[in-house]
C-alpha positions as CSV (number, residue, x, y, z in Angstrom):
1,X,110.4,-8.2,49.4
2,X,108.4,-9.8,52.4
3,X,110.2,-12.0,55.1
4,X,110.0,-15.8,55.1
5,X,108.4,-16.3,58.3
6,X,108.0,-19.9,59.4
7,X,106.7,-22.1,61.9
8,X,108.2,-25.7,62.5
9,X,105.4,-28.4,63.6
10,X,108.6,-31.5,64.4
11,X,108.0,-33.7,66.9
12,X,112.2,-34.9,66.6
13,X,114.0,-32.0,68.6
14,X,117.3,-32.8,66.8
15,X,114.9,-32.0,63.7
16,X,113.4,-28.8,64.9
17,X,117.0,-27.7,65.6
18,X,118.3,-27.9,62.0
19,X,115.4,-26.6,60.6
20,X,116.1,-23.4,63.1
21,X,119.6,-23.6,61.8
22,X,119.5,-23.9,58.8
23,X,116.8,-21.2,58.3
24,X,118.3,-18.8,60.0
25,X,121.2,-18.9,57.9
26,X,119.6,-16.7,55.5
27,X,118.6,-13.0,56.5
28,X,115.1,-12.8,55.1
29,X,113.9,-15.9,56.6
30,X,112.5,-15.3,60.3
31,X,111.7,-18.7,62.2
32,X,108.7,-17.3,64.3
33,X,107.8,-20.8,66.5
34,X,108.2,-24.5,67.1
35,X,105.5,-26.7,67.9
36,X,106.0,-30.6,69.0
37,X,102.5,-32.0,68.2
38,X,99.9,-31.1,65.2
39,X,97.4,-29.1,68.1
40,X,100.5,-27.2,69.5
41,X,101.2,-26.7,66.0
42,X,97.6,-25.4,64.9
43,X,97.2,-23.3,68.3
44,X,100.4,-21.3,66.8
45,X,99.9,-21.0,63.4
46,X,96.5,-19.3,64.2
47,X,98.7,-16.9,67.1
48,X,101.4,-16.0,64.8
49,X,100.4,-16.2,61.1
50,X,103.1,-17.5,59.4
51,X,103.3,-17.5,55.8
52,X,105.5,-20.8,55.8
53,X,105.0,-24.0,57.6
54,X,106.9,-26.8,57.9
55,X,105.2,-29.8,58.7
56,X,106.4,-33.3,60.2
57,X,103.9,-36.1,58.7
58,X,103.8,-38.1,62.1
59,X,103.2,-35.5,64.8
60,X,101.2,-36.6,67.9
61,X,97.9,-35.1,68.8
62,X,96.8,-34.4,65.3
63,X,98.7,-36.0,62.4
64,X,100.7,-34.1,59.8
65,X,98.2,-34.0,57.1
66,X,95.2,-33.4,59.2
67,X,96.9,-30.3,60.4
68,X,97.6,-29.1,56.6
69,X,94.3,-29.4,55.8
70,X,93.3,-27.1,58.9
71,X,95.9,-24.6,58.1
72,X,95.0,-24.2,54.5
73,X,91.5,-23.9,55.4
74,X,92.7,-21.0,57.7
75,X,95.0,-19.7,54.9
76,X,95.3,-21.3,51.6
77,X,98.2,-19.1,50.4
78,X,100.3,-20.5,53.0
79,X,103.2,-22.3,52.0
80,X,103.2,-26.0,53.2
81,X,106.6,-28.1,53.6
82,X,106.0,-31.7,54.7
83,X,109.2,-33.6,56.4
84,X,108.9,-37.3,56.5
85,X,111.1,-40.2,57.0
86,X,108.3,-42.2,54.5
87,X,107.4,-41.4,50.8
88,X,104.0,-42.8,50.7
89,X,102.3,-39.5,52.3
90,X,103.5,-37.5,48.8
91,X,100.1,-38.0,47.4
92,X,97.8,-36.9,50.5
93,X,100.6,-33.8,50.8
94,X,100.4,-32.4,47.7
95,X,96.1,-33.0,48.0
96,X,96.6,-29.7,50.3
97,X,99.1,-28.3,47.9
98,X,102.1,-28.5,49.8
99,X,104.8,-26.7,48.2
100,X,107.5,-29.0,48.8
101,X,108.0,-32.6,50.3
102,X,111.4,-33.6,52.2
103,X,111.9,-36.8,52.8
104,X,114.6,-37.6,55.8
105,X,117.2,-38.0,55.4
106,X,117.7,-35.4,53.5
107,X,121.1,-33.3,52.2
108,X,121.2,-30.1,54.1
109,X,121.5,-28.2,50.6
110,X,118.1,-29.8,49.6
111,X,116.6,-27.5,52.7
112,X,118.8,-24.5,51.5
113,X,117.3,-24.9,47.8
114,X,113.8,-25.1,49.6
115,X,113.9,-22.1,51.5
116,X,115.6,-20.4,48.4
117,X,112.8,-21.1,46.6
118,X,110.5,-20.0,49.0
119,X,112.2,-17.3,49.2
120,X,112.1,-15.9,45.9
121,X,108.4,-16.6,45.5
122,X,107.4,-13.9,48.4
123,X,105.5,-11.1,47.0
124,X,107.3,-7.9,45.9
125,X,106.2,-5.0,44.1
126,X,104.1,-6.3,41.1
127,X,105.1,-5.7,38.0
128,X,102.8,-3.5,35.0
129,X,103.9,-6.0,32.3
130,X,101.1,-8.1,31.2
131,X,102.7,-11.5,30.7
132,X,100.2,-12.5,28.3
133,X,97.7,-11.0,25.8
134,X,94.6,-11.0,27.8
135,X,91.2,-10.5,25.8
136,X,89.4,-7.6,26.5
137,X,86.3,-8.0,26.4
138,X,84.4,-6.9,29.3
139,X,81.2,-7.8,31.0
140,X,77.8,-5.6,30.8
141,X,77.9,-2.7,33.2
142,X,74.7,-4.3,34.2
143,X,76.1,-7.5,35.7
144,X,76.5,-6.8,39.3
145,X,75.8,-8.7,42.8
146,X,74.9,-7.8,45.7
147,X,77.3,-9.3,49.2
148,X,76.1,-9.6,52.4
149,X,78.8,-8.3,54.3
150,X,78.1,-8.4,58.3
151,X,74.9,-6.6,58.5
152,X,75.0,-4.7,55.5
153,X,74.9,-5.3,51.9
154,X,77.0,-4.6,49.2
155,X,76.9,-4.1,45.6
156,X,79.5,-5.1,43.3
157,X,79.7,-5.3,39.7
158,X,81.3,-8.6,38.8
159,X,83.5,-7.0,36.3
160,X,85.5,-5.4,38.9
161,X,86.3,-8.6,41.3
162,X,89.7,-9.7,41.1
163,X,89.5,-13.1,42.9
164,X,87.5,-14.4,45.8
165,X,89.1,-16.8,48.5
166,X,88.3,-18.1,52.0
167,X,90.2,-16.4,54.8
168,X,89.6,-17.7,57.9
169,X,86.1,-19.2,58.6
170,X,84.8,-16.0,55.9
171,X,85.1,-15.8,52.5
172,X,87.0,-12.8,51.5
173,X,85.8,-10.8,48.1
174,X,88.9,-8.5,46.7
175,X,87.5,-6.0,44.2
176,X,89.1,-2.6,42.5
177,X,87.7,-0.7,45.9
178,X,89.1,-3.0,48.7
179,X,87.6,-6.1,50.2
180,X,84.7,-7.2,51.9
181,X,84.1,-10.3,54.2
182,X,81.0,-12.8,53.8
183,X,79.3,-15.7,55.2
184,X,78.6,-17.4,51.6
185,X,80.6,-20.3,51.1
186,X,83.2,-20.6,48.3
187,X,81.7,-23.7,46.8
188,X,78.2,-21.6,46.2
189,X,80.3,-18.8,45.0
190,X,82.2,-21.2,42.3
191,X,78.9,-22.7,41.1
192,X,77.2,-19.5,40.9
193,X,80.5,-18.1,39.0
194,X,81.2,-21.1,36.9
195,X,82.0,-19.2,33.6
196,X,84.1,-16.8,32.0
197,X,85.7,-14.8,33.0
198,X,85.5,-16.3,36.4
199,X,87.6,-19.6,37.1
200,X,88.6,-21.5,40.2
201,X,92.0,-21.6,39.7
202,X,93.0,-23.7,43.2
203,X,91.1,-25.4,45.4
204,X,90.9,-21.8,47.9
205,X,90.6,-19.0,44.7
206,X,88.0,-18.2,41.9
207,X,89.7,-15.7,40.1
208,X,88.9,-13.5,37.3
209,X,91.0,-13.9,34.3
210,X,90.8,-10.6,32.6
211,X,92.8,-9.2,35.7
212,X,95.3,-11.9,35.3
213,X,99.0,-9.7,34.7
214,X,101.5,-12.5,35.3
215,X,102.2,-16.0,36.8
216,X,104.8,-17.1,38.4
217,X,106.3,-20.3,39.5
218,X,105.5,-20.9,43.2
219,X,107.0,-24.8,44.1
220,X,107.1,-27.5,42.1
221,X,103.0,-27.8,42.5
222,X,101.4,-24.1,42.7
223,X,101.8,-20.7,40.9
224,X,100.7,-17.6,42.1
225,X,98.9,-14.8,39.8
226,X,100.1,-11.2,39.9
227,X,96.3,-9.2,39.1
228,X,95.4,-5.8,38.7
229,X,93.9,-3.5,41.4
230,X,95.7,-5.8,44.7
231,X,98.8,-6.8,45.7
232,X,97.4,-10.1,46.9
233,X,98.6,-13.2,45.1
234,X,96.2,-15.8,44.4
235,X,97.1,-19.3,43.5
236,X,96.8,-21.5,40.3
237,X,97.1,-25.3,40.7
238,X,99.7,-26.9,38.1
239,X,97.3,-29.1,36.7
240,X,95.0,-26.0,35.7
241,X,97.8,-23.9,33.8
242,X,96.5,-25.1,30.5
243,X,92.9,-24.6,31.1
244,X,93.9,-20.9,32.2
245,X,96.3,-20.6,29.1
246,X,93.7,-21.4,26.7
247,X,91.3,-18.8,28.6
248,X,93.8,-16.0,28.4
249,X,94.7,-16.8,25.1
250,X,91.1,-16.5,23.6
251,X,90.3,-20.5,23.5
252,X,87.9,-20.8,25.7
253,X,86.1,-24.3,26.5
């Protein structure tokens, strides 16, 4: 199993200190920086890549939100834990897809359950199993695409993309080969793709379904997909469980 590695953006120093402490309670979770203000915070994140970050709501600089939103544009598998001594920021929190949302004061074993949770949602080696009955049925051979990627192009048959994200300021393509990189926007990408088998699962992934092996609970709000052919672990948003439900199990709409 990977290592929880986190970064806490906490403007309270008390705070930052029992978030150290706490975290480092447990062996697999690695506490990698501390940041007191959202710019500190984002000039980290993009030094040390962290695949956990927890996030105070009113940092100087650059508030708590804004910097969610910059680090899920950066990396929208990252898991984002907002700390808050004020409830009304829950909605604009879980707009980014934050995993979790403490608000202060909170019971030391609330964090503990967190990070548990965290914890266990790591990737580890994926299993064969198919978790559902997937359909089948496979595009023509024909169907393919051709990717700018830097100053080549590549073609790629659609059937054999497992998802497409945005990493960085690129968008990222994973297919049964590898990945390549491209300048095309993921919002093109989902209207051009806007049909099965393809479906934007999360606000950062267009996935293909018929790759879909298992999915598993990630936080209260997210799940992540297990997929054929890469050991990467897109994301499904809560609210579209049921429309990829009824894709896998033959009801499409």
């Amino acid at each position: 199993m990977m290592q929880l590695t986190v970064l806490i953006a906490e403007d309270d120093p008390e705070m930052r200190h029992v978030l150290r402490r706490v975290a480092e309670e447990n062996g697999s979770v690695r506490v990698v920086g501390e940041a007191a203000d959202g710019n500190e915070a984002l000039e980290l994140f993009l030094t040390l890549r962290p695949n956990t970050v927890f996030v105070d709501v009113g940092l100087s600089g650059k508030d708590g939100v804004a910097l969610a939103r910059d680090i899920y544009t950066l990396d929208p598998q990252v898991r984002l834990v907002f700390i808050t001594a004020y409830d009304q920021y829950r909605a604009e929190a879980f707009d980014v897809y934050a995993t979790d949302y403490l608000v202060k004061p909170f019971k030391i074993d609330r964090l503990r359950q967190t990070l548990e949770r965290l914890g266990s949602t790591l990737p580890v080696k994926p299993s064969n199993q198919p978790s559902y009955e997937l359909s089948q049925q496979a595009l023509p051979s024909e169907f393919s695409r051709l990717f700018r990627d830097g100053s080549k192009a590549v073609v790629i048959d659609l059937k054999d993309i497992a998802f497409i994200t945005r990493e960085g300021r690129r968008t990222v393509v994973y297919h049964k080969k590898g990945q390549l990189q491209t300048n095309e926007s993921l919002k093109t990408l989902s209207e051009e793709f806007d049909g099965y088998p393809f479906m934007r699962t999360h606000k950062g992934f267009i996935v293909n379904v018929t790759m879909v092996r298992e999915v598993i609970p990630a936080g209260r709000w997210t799940y992540e997909l297990i997929l054929e052919h890469t050991t990467q672990r897109p994301l499904l948003a809560k609210g579209r469980y049921q429309k990829l439900k009824q894709i896998i199990d033959g009801k499409r709409t």
